[in-house]
N, C-alpha and C positions, 0 to 999 in steps of 0.2 A: 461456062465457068462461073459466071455469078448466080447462075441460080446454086452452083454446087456449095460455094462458098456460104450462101445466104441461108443454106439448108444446114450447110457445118455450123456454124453462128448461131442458128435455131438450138440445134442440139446441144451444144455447150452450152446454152443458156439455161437450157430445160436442167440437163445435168445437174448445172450450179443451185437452179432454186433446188431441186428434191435432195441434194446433200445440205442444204441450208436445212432445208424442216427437218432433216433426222437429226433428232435430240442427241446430244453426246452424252455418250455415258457418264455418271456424277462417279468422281474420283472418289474412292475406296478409302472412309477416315482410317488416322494411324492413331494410337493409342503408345505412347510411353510412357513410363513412371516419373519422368520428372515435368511432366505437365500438370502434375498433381503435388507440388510442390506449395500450394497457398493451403491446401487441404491438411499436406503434412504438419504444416507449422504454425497453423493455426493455435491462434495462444490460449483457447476453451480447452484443449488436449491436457488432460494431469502430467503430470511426469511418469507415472506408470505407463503411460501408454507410450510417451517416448524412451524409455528406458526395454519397451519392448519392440520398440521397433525393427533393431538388430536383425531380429527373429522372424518377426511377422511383415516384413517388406510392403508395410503398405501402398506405396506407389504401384510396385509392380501388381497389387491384388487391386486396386483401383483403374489402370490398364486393363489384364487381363478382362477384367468384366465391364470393359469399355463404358463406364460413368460418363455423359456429356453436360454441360449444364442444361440447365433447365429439364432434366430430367425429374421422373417420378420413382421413388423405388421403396424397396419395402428390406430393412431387414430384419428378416423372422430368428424368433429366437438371439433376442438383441445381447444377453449376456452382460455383463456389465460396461457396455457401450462401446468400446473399443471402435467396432467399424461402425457404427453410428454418425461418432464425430466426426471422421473421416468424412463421411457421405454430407455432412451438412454440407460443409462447405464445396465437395464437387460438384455438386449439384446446382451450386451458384442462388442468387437471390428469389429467382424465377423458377426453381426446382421447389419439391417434397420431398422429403425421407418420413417413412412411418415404421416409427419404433416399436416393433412385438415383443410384449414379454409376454408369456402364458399365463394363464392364471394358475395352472399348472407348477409353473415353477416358482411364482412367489409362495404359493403355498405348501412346497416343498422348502423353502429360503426365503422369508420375507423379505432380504437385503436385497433381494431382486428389483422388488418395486421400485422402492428407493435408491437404486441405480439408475432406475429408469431414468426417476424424477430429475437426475442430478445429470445424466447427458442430455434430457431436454430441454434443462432450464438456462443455459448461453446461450440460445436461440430463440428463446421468447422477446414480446415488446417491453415495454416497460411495465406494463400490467403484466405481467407473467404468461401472459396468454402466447399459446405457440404461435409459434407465423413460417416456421422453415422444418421444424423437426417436431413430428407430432407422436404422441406417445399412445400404443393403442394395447388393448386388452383382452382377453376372451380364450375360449377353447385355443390349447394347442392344434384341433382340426378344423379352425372354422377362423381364423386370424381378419376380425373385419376391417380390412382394407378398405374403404370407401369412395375409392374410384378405380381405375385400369392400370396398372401400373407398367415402367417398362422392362424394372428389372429389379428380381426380389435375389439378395445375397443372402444363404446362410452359413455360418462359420462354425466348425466344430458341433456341429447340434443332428445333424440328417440323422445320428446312431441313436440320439435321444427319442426316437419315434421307436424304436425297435425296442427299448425298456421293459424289461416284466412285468412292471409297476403299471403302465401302460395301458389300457382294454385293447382288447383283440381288434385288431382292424384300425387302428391309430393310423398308420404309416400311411397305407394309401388311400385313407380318408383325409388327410395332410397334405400328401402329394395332389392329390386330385384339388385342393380348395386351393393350394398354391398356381397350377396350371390355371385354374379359371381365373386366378385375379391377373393373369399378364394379359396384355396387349395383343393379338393377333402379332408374332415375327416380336415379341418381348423374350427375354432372357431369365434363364436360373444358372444364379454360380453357386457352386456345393465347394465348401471348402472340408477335409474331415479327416481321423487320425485312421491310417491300414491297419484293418486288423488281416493274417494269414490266411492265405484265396482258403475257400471251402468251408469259413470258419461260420457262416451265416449269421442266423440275427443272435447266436450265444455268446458272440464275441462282443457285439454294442451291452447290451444285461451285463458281462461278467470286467471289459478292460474297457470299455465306452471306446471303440473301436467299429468301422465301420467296411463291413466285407464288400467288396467293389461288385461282386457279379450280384449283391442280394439287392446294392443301391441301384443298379445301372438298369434292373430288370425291372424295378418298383419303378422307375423315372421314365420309362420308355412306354410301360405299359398305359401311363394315364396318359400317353399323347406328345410329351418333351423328346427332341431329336440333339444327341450332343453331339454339339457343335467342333468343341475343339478341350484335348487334357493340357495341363500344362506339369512339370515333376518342379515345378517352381520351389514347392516345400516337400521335395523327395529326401529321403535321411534314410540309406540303405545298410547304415550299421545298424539301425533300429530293426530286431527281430521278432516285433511285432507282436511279442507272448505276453508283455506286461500291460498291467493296466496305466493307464495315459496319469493317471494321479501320482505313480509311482515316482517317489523324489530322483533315481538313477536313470527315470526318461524322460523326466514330467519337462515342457518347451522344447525337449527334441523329437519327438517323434516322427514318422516317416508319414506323410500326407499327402492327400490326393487331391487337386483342383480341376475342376472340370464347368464349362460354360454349356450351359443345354439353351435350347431354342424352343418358342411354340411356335409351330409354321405358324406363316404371315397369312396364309390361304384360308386359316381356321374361320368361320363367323365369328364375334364378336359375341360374348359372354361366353363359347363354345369351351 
């Protein structure tokens, strides 16, 4: 009987160390919008931007694309800042945000640049020199990002690569230089106005509208896996035939958000 006991004793102990060495798995972060609440009210924000807020729920767009601090992110096709400001502050003191405007588009709209200038500069030292929000330049195909980022947002802009105006091959020479600046298991959120399934890339050129099977095929094919949609800014009276400038749609329009992934598996720079 003592040996039986002292051989039970053995085993239970064995048990206990090899459940002690397995790692437990690391709880699953939550993301909600009102943990982005210092981001929201941050006093560098114009009043246009909270006067849009109504509309544009930025908590829930700062959730959904799960911002943590100390994050790195990029958003392309920065527009006249809106989710920029937002990003300073998510991203806490210990984070980047790098501001893309194309050179593209100031040169289509000079007031671009100088958008740029004015959502980077409450985030500079007292030298003006940036330190949280840096403002970056170049091809709309070539956005030089300067390190690995973990998640690049762009907002209303993904139909802007389909433009006539545009050279041929924009889009997924764009897509392709965004995939390479994430992080191996890094994020792209596409935020963008429906244009009607089948409508392809005639509908981005003619209502700046963006056809979901022409985005989703271009996104998948350079290597991004989405992850998850959200109808967060779905507007299904919206019949999708106007163009988004038109004053009887223009801030309602029906939109699509979506979180894409680059596998984690990828090599690095891959």
């Amino acid at each position: 009987m003592r040996l039986f006991l002292a051989a039970l004793l053995a085993a239970t102990a064995l048990a206990g160390c090899n459940q002690a060495e397995t790692p437990a798995a690391e709880p699953q972060a939550t993301y909600s919008a009102s943990a982005y609440s210092a981001a929201i009210n941050d006093i560098a924000r114009p009043e246009a931007d909270r006067a849009a807020d109504a509309t544009r729920l930025p908590g829930d767009l700062l959730a959904f694309a799960q911002i943590d601090e100390g994050d790195v992110v990029g958003d392309y096709i920065m527009g006249g800042g809106y989710v920029t400001r937002l990003l300073a502050m998510a991203v806490g003191s210990s984070g980047r945000v790098y501001a893309v405007q194309p050179d593209e588009f100031i040169a289509f709209r000079a007031e671009y640049g100088t958008e740029q200038a004015d959502a980077v500069a409450p985030y500079a030292d007292n030298d003006g020199n940036p330190v949280r929000v840096f403002p970056l330049n170049g091809s709309i195909t070539a956005p030089p990002f300067p390190e690995p980022l973990d998640t690049i947002i762009t907002v209303m802009n993904l139909h802007d690569l389909y433009l006539g105006a545009m050279p041929e091959g924009t889009a997924d020479s764009a897509i392709a230089a965004l995939y390479a600046a994430l992080k191996p298991g890094g994020s792209l959120l596409v935020v963008d106005h429906r244009a009607a399934p089948g409508s392809g890339a005639g509908a981005a050129d003619t209502l700046h509208r963006m056809d979901e099977e022409l985005a989703l095929a271009a996104l998948t094919a350079a290597g991004f896996v989405l992850e998850e949609e959200s109808e967060l800014y779905a507007r299904p009276s919206d019949p999708r035939t106007a163009n988004v400038f038109d004053e009887a749609i223009r801030g309602q329009t029906d939109q699509f958000m979506w979180r894409l992934r680059k596998p984690a598996d990828v090599v690095a720079g891959g």
